[in-house]
C-alpha positions in Angstrom: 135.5 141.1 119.4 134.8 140.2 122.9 133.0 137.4 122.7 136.0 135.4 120.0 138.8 137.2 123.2 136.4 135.2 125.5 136.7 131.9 123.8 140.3 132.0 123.4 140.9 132.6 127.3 138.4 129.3 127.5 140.8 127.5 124.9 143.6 128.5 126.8 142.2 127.6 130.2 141.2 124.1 128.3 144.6 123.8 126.9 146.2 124.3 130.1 144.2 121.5 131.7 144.8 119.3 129.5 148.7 120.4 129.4 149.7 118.6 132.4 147.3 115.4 133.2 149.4 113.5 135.2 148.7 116.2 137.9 145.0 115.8 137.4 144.8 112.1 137.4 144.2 111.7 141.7 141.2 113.9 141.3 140.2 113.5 137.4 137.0 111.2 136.5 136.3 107.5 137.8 134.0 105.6 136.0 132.7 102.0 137.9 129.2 100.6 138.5 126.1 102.3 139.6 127.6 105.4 138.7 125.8 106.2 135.5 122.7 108.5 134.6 121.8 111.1 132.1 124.1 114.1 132.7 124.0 113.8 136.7 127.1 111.9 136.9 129.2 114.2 134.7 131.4 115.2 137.2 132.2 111.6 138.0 133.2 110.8 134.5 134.9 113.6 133.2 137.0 116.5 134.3 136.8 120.2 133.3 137.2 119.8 129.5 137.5 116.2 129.5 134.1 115.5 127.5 135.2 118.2 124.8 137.7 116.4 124.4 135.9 112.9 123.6 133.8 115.1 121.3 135.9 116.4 119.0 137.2 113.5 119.2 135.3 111.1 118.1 133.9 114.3 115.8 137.8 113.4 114.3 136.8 109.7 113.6 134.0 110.7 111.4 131.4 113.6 111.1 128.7 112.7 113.4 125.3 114.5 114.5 124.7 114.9 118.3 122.4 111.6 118.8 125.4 109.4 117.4 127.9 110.8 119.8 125.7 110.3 122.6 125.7 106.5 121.2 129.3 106.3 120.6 129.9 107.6 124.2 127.5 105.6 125.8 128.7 102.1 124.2 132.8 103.3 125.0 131.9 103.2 129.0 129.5 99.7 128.3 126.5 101.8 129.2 128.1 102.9 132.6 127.2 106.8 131.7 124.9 108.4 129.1 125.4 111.9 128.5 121.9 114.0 128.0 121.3 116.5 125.1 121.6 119.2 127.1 125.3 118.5 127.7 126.3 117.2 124.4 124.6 119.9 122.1 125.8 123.0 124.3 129.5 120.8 124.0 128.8 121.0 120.1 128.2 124.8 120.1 131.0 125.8 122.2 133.2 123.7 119.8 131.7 125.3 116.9 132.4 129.2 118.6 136.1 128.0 119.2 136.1 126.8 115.1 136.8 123.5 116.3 134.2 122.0 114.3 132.0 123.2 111.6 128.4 121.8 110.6 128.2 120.0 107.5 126.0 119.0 105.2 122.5 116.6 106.6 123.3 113.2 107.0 120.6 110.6 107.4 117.1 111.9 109.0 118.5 115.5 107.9 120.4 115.8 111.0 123.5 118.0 110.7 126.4 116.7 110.5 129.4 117.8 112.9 133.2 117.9 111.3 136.6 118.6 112.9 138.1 121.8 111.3 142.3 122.3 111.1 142.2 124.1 114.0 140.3 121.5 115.9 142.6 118.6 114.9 145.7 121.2 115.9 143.9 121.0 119.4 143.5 117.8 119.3 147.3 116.8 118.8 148.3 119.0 121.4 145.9 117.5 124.5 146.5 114.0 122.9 148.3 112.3 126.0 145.1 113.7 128.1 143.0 112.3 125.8 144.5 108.9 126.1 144.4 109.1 129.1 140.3 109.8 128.8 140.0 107.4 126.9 141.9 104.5 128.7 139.2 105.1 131.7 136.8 105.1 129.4 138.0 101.8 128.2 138.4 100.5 132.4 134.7 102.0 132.5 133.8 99.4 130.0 135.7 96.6 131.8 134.6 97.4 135.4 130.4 97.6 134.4 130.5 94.2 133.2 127.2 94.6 131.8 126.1 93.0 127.8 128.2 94.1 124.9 127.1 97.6 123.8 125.7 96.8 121.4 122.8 94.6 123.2 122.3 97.9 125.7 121.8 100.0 122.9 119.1 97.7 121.3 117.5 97.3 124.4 117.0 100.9 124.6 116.1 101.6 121.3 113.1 98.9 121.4 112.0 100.6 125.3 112.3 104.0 123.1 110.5 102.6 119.9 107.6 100.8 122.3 107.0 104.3 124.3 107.2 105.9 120.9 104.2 104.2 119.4 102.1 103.4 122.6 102.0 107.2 122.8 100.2 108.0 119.1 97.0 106.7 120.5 95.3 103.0 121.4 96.3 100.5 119.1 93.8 98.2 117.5 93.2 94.7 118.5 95.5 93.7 115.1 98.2 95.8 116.3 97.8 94.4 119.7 98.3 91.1 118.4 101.1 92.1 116.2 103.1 93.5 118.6 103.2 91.2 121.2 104.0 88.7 118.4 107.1 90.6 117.6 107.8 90.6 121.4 107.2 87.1 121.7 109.2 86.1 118.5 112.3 88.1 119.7 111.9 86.8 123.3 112.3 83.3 121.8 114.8 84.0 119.6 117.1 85.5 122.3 116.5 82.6 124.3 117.6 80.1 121.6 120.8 82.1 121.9 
C-alpha cells in the first residue's frame, strides 16, 4: 500500500511539472554540439520527468524493447545524446510501477516488448503541450548537431559494435583476416562512390 501511495505522489509531482512548461522552459533542457554522452549529459537534455515522457512516448508509437528506444532517441537529437541502459531500463520500470506501460509479449531476439497501457496514454494527453515542447528541442537538437542523417550514425556504430563484438571471441584465422578486411574494403569503396 505504501509503495503504489509512493508512486502516485511521484505521478503527481511529474504531472505538476509537466502542468505548466512555459515556466520551465528558461531553465528546461538545451541540446547543441559537444554536448552528448552516454547518460552524463542527462541533465542537459532533459528536465525532471522530461525523458519519461519521450518514453512512453515513443512506447505510444509502437511497443518497443529498451535497445530500440535508446535508438529512436538517439537518431531524434541526430546522435547529439545517447541515453545509457542504466537510465532507460530503471525509466521502463518506474513506468511499469505507475501502470503506464505493461510488458508484452517477446519481440524479435526474445526481448520484451514495452506497451502503453490506458492509464499511460491518459498521462500522456494531459502533459502533451510539455511534450511538444520536448520534442520540438529534440527536433532543434537534430538541426543544431549537423552531423550525417541518423541513420548513417547508427550504422556506424553498429559496425564499431559488431567489429568489437567478434575481435573479442578469440584470434581470427588468416581466412577471416582476409574476409574481413575485404568487407571493410568493399564498403569503404562503396561509400566513396557515393
Amino acid at each position: 500500500m505504501h509503495h503504489r501511495r509512493h508512486h502516485a505522489r511521484c505521478a503527481r509531482a511529474d504531472h505538476d511539472q509537466h502542468a505548466a512548461p512555459d515556466e520551465r522552459s528558461q531553465h528546461g533542457a538545451h541540446f547543441g554540439r559537444g554536448r552528448h554522452g552516454r547518460g552524463g549529459g542527462l541533465r542537459r537534455f532533459f528536465a525532471h520527468g522530461d525523458l519519461r515522457l519521450v518514453i512512453l512516448n515513443l512506447v505510444a508509437e509502437k511497443p518497443r524493447h529498451g535497445y530500440e528506444i535508446i535508438k529512436a532517441i538517439e537518431e531524434k537529437v541526430a546522435g547529439a545524446y545517447s541515453p545509457s541502459p542504466g537510465v532507460i531500463y530503471p525509466s521502463l520500470t518506474h513506468l511499469e510501477e505507475l501502470d503506464y506501460v505493461t510488458v508484452g509479449a517477446a519481440g524479435d531476439g526474445g526481448k520484451k516488448l514495452h506497451e502503453i497501457t490506458a492509464q499511460g496514454r491518459a498521462y500522456l494527453e494531459a502533459n502533451r503541450p510539455a511534450l511538444d515542447a520536448i520534442l520540438a528541442r529534440m527536433a532543434e537538437a537534430s538541426r543544431e548537431q549537423g552531423s550525417p542523417a541518423p541513420q548513417i550514425l547508427w550504422a556506424m556504430k553498429n559496425l564499431d559494435r559488431v567489429l568489437r563484438l567478434r575481435l573479442s571471441r578469440g584470434p581470427l584465422s588468416e581466412e577471416q583476416v582476409h574476409a574481413v578486411a575485404g568487407a571493410l574494403d568493399a564498403a569503404a569503396t562503396s561509400v566513396e562512390r557515393v
